[in-house]
C-alpha positions in Angstrom: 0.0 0.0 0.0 1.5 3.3 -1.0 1.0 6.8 0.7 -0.3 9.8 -1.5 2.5 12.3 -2.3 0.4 15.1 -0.9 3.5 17.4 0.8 1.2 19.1 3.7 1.0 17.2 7.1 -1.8 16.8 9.3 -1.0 19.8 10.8 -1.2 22.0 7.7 -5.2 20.8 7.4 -6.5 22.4 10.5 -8.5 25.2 10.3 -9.6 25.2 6.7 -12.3 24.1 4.5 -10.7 21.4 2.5 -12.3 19.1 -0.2 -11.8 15.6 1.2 -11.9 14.1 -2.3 -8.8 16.0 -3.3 -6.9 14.7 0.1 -5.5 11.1 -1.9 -4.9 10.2 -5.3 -5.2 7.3 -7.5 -2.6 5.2 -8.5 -3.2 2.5 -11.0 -3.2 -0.9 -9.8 -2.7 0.4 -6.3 -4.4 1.2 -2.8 -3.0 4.7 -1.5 -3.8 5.6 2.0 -3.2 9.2 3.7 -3.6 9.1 7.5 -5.9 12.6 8.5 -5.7 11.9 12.2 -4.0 9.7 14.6 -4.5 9.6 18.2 -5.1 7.1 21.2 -9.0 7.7 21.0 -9.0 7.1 16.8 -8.0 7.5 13.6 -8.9 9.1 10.3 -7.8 7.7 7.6 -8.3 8.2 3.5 -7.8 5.5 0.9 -7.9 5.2 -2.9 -8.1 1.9 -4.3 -7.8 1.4 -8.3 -10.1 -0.4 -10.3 -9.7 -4.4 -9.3 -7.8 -3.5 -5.6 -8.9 -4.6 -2.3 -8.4 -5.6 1.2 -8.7 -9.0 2.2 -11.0 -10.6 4.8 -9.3 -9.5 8.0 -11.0 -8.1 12.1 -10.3 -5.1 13.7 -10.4 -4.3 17.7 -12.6 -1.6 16.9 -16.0 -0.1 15.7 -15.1 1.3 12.3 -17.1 3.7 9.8 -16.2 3.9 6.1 -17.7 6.4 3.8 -17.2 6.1 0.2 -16.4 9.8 -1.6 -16.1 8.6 -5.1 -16.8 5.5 -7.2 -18.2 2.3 -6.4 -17.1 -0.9 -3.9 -18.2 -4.0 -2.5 -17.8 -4.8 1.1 -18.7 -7.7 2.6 -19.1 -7.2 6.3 -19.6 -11.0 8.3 -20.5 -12.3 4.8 -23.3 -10.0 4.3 -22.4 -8.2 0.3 -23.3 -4.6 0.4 -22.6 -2.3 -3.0 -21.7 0.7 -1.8 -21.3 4.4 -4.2 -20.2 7.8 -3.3 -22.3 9.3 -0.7 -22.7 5.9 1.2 -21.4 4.6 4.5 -21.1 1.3 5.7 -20.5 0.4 10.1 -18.3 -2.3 10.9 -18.3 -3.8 13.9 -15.6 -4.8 16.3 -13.9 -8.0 15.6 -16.1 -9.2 12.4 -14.5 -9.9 9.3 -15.0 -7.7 6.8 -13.2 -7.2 2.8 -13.7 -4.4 0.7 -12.8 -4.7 -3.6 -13.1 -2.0 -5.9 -16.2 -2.9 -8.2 -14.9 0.4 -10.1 -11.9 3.0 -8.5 -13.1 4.7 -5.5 -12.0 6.5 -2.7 -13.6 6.3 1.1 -12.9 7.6 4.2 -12.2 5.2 7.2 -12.8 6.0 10.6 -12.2 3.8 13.5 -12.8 5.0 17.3 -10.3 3.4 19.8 -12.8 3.4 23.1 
């Protein structure tokens, strides 16, 4: 998984009005991640997987909250299939397998609460 070449830290993001979209890029046959926020209570992170890409079945310790921004992905969540597209947010629970592929390039928003 590569990082998006962005040059401003998460620093540099506070106090402005920002378009999320524009916060990671796409890379061809790739999954790019940008992390927005990371502290001991959570984390923020962006993604931008190409066309094809995924993440396999795996658990987390934690609640998470993905939000699609652009494109189109299915994620299955405890073997349930959902199709999600921009505008649409899926929950995860705690320690249930979940995968998410690209059905077509799309970027999301992850966010995952430590507590």
């Amino acid at each position: 998984m590569e990082h998006s070449k962005h040059q401003t830290g998460p620093d540099k993001l506070l106090a402005q009005a920002i378009k999320v979209v524009d916060l990671v890029d796409y890379q061809e046959s790739s999954v790019v991640s940008r992390t927005i926020i990371d502290k001991k209570t959570g984390i923020l992170t962006l993604f931008a997987f190409g066309e094809g890409q995924g993440l396999s079945e795996h658990t987390a310790p934690f609640d998470a909250l993905v939000y699609l921004l652009d494109g189109e992905a299915e994620i299955v969540v405890s073997g349930k299939t959902l199709r999600l597209s921009k505008d649409e947010m899926v929950i995860m629970p705690a320690n249930e397998p979940h995968a998410l592929k690209a059905i077509k390039k799309f970027k999301m928003m992850l966010v995952m609460i430590r507590s």
